[in-house]
C-alpha positions in Angstrom: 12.8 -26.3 -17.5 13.1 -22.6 -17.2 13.0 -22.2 -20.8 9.5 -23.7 -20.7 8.7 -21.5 -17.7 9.4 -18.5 -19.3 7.8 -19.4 -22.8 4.5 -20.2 -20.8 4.6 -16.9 -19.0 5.0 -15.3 -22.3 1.8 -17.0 -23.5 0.0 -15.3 -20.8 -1.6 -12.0 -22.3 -3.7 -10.7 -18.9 -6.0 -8.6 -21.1 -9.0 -9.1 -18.9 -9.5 -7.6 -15.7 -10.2 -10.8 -14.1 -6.9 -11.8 -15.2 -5.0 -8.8 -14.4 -7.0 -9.2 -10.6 -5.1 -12.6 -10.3 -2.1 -11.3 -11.5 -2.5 -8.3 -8.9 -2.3 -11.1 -6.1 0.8 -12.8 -6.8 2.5 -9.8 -7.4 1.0 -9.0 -3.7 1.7 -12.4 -2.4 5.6 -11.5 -3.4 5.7 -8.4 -1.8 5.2 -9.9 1.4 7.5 -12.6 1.2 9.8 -9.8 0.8 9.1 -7.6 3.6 8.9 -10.8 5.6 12.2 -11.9 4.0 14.0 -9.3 5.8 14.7 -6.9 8.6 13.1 -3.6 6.8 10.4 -5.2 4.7 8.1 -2.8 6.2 9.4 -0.3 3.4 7.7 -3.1 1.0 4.9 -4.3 2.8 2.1 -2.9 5.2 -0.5 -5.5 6.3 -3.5 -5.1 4.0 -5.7 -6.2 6.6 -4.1 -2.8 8.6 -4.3 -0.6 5.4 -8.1 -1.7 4.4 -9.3 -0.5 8.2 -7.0 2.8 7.9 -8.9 3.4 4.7 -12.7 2.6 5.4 -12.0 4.8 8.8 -10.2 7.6 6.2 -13.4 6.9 3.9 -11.8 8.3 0.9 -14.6 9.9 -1.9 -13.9 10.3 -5.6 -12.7 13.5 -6.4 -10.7 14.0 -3.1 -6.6 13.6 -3.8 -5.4 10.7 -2.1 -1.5 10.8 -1.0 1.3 8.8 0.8 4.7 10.7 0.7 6.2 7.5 1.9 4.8 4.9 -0.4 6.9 1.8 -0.6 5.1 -0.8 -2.5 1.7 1.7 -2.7 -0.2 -0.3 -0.7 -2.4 2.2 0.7 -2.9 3.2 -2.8 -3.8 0.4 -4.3 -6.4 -0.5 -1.8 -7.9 3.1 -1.8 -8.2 2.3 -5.8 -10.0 -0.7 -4.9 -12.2 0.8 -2.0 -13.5 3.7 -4.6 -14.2 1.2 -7.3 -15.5 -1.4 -5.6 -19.0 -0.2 -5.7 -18.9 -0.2 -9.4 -21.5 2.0 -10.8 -18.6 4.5 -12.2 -19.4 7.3 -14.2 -16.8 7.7 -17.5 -16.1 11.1 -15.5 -15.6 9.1 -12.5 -13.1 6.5 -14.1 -11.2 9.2 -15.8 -10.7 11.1 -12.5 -9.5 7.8 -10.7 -6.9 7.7 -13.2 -5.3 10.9 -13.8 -6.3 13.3 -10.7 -6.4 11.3 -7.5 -3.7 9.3 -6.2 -0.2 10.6 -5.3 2.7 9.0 -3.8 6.4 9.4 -2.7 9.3 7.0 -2.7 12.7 7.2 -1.8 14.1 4.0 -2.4 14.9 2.4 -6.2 13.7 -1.0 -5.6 10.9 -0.1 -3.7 9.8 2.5 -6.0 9.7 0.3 -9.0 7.5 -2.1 -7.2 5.1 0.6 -6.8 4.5 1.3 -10.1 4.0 -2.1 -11.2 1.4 -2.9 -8.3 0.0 0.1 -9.2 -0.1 -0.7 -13.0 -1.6 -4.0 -11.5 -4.5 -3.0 -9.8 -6.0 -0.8 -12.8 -3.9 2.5 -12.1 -2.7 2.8 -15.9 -0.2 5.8 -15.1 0.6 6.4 -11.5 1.8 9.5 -10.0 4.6 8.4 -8.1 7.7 10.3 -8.0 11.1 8.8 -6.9 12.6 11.4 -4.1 13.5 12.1 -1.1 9.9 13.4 0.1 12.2 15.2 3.2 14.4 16.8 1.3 11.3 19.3 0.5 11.4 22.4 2.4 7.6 22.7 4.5 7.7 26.9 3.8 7.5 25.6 -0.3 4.5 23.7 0.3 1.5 25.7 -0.7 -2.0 25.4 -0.5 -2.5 24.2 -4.7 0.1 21.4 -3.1 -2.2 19.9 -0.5 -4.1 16.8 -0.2 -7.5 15.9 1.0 -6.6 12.9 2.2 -3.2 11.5 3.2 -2.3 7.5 4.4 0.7 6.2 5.3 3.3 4.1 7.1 6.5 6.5 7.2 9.5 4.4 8.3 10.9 4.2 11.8 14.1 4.9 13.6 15.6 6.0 10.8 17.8 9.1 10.5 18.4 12.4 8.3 21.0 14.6 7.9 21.7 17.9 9.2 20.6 19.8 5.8 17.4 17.8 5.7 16.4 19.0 9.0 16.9 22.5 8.5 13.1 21.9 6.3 11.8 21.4 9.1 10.8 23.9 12.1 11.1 21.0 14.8 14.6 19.7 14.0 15.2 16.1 14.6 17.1 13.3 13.2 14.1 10.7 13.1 12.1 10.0 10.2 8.9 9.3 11.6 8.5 13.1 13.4 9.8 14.5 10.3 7.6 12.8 8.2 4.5 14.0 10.1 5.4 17.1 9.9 5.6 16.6 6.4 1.7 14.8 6.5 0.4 18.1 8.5 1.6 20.4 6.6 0.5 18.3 3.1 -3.2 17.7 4.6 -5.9 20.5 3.5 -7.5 21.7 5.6 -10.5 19.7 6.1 -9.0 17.1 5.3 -8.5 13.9 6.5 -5.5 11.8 7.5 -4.7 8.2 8.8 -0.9 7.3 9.5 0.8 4.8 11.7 3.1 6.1 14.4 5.4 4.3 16.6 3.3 3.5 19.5 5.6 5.3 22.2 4.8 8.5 20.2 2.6 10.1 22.4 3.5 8.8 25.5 7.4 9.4 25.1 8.6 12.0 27.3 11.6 12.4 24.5 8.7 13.2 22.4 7.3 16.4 24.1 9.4 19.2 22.1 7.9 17.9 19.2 4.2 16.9 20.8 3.7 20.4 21.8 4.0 21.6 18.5 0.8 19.8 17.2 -2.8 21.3 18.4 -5.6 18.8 19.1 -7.3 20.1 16.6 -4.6 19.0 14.2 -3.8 15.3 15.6 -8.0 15.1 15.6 -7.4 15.1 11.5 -5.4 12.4 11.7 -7.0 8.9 13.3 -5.5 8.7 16.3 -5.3 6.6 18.5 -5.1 3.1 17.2 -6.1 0.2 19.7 -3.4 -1.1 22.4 -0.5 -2.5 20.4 -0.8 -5.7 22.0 -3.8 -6.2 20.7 -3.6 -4.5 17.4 -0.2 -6.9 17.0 -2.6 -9.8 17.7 -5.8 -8.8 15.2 -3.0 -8.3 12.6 -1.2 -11.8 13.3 -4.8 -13.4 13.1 -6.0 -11.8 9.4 -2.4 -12.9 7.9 -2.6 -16.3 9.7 -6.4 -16.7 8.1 -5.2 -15.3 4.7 -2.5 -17.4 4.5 -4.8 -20.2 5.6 -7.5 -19.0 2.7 -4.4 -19.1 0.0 -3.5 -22.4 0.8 -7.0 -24.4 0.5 -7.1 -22.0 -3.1 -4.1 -23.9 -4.3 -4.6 -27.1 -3.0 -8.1 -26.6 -4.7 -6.1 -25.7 -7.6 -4.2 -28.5 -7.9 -7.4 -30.9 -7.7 -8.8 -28.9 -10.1 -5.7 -29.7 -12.1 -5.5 -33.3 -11.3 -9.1 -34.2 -12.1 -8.7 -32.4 -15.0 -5.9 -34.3 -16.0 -7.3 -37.9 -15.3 -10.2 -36.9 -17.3 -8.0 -36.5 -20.3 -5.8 -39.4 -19.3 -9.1 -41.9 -19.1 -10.5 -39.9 -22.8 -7.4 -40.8 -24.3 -7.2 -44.8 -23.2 -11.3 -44.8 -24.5 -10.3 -43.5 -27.7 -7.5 -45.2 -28.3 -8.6 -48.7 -26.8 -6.2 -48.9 -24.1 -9.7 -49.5 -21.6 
């Protein structure tokens, strides 16, 4: 049986865009089932539903750099690809930008890296720019201005932890992740730029916070789309676009299947005409 599987995947060529659109979706549909799999899927998987409103509020424009220093499966990537395309009147200039000058990404992890670049590769992004590093392990005084983005999205891990050397690239000095990776974001964003991350939602509000709150100007959280709605209810808008997606992916296979069946009883009943069975 899996011999056969295998042999008809083979057969499959996905030359046309329509095809490699389909294909883009079950590679997406797996990435979820992943990060739902287990306890840190979010380093896989950020609702799309979540990363499409981060990105129409960003507005990204072609010709603007695009990055996420902590990319995972490069969701906010792909779906900035698919926001700037989606009006499809590209210029050959435009196209060739898309490819080669605008999207940038991050990613410490092996597995999750490699799923990047194939999602990427997936949605029409022939050679993505993702490098496989620690993106804190980069000293902020060696960023310069040649290095920063116009617009930056991302969903930087929580509770994590770094080491002592790590920290010391950082003027506020902490262990988490999360504060150390927007550190990381201000100092990548140029300015006038534009940035959209998600943050723990305690962030501002935690009194365990304020050495490292006091640090960042108005004027420099104002760059970034802060703040999101109430978590309870941002939890529950979520929760309802998954449930109506997965609902939505169900009636297209079951619709599938019909398709399949009908097709096959056609075939079946052509067969018994022509060979006098009926």
């Amino acid at each position: 049986m899996f011999e056969q599987a295998f042999k008809n995947i083979d057969e499959l060529r996905f030359r046309s865009q329509t095809e490699k659109h389909e294909l883009s979706h079950l590679y997406e549909a797996k990435i979820r089932n992943m990060g739902n799999a287990g306890r840190n899927g979010g380093e896989y998987y950020t609702p799309r539903p979540l990363i499409r409103a981060m990105v129409k509020v960003v507005h990204p424009r072609i010709g603007e750099r695009i990055y996420d220093g902590a990319c995972g499966s490069a969701g906010f990537l792909c779906e900035s690809f698919d926001f700037l395309t989606a009006r499809g009147d590209l210029t050959t200039k435009d196209a060739r930008t898309l490819q080669q000058r605008t999207f940038y990404g991050k990613e410490k992890k092996s597995l999750a890296y490699v799923i990047a670049i194939i999602n990427m590769i997936l949605h029409g992004i022939e050679a993505p720019n993702i490098i496989h590093t620690n993106t804190l392990a980069e000293n902020l005084a060696d960023i310069q201005n040649k290095d920063r983005m116009d617009v930056i999205l991302a969903n930087p891990p929580f509770g994590g932890k770094e080491r002592k050397e790590v920290q010391q690239n950082f003027p506020i000095r902490t262990g988490e992740t999360a504060f150390l990776f927007l550190q990381h974001f201000i100092k990548m964003l140029k300015t006038g730029g534009r940035g959209g991350v998600v943050i723990k939602n305690t962030f501002l509000s935690n009194t365990d916070n304020a050495s490292v709150i006091q640090h960042f100007t108005g004027e420099t959280l104002a760059r970034f789309k802060l703040p999101l709605p109430p978590l309870t209810e941002l939890r529950q808008a979520v929760a309802k676009f998954e449930k109506l997606q997965a609902e939505a992916q169900s009636l297209e296979s079951i619709y599938q299947q019909k398709l399949t069946a009908l097709d096959d009883l056609k075939k079946s009943l052509l067969h018994q005409a022509f060979s006098g069975e009926l």
